[in-house]
N, C-alpha and C positions, 0 to 999 in steps of 0.2 A: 430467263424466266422472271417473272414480274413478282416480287416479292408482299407475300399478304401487309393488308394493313395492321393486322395486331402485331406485323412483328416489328412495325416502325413503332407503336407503343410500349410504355414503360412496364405492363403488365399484359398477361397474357388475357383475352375475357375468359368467364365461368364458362363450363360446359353449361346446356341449355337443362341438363338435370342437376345438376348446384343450382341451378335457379327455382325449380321448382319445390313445393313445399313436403317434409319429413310424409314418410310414408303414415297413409292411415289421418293425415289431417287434413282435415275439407278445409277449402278456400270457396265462398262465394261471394259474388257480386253485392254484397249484405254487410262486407269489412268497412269499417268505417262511417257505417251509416245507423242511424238513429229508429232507422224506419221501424224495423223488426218490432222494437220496442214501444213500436205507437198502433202498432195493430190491437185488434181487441183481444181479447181473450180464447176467444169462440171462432176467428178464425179458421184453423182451420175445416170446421163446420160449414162458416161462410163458404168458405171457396171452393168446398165441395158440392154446394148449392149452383153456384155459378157457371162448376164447369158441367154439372149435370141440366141446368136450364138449359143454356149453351148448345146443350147435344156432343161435346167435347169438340165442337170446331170453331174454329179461329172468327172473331167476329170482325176483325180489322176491314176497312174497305177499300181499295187504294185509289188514287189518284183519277182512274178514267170507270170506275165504278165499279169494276169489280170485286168480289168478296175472298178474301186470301182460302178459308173454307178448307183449310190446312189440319191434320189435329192438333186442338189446344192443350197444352198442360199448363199454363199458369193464369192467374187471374191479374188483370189490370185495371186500376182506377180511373176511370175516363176522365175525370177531370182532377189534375194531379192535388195532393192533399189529404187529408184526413177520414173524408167523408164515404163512410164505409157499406151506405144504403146499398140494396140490388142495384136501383136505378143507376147510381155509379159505378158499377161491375161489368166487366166482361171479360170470358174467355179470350184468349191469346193463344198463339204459337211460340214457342222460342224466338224466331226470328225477327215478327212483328212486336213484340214487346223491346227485344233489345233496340230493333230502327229506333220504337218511339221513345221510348228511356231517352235512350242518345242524344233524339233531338231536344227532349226537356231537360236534358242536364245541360246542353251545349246552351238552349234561350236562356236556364238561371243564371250560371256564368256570363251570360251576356250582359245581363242585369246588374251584375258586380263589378263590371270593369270601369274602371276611372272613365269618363270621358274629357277629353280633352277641347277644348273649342281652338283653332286656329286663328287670327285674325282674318280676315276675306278681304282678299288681297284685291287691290284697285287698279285700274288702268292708269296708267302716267300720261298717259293724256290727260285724264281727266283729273289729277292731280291739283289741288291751288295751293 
């Protein structure tokens, strides 16, 4: 019988509930981030504005035109940022909000990483 890989390790891993957090404490996607604290005041006002404009469905559109048209619970900033106008708002679904999160966290990060240049490397033939 083919022996697990924790047991060729020095420690055993956590069960998957030692990993999660003491009972009774919310964990959201909001740990570590600044955001929260740059909303205005009245949000929640706004965003109950938005998802009642909205008609509570998803405004996302995807790629061959379709409208996801899913129900929305949360509010997204269409053009990532500060700026907290209607015209910047719109309803979401869970699932459309986290795609595009995703993708704007992965292009910031993009934007952060060192670039490196290679030299461009020549033919020896054409070498002198």
């Amino acid at each position: 019988m083919a022996s697990h890989h924790w047991r060729q390790c020095r420690t055993r891993p956590a069960r998957v509930r030692d990993l999660l957090p003491a009972e009774g404490v919310a964990v959201t996607a909001w740990q570590g981030s600044t955001r929260r604290s740059r909303l205005p005041k009245d949000w929640p006002r706004i965003r109950a504005r938005v998802l009642r404009r909205d008609k509570g469905v998803c405004q996302a559109v995807f790629s061959d035109g379709r409208q996801c048209a899913q129900p929305a619970n949360q509010v997204d900033h269409i053009v990532p940022g500060d700026d907290h106008s209607m015209t910047n708002l719109r309803a979401l679904c869970t699932w459309c909000h986290a795609r595009k999160s995703a993708q704007e966290g992965g292009t910031a990060a993009a934007l952060t990483r060192v670039r490196t240049e290679r030299p461009k490397p020549t033919h020896p033939a054409l070498d002198d």
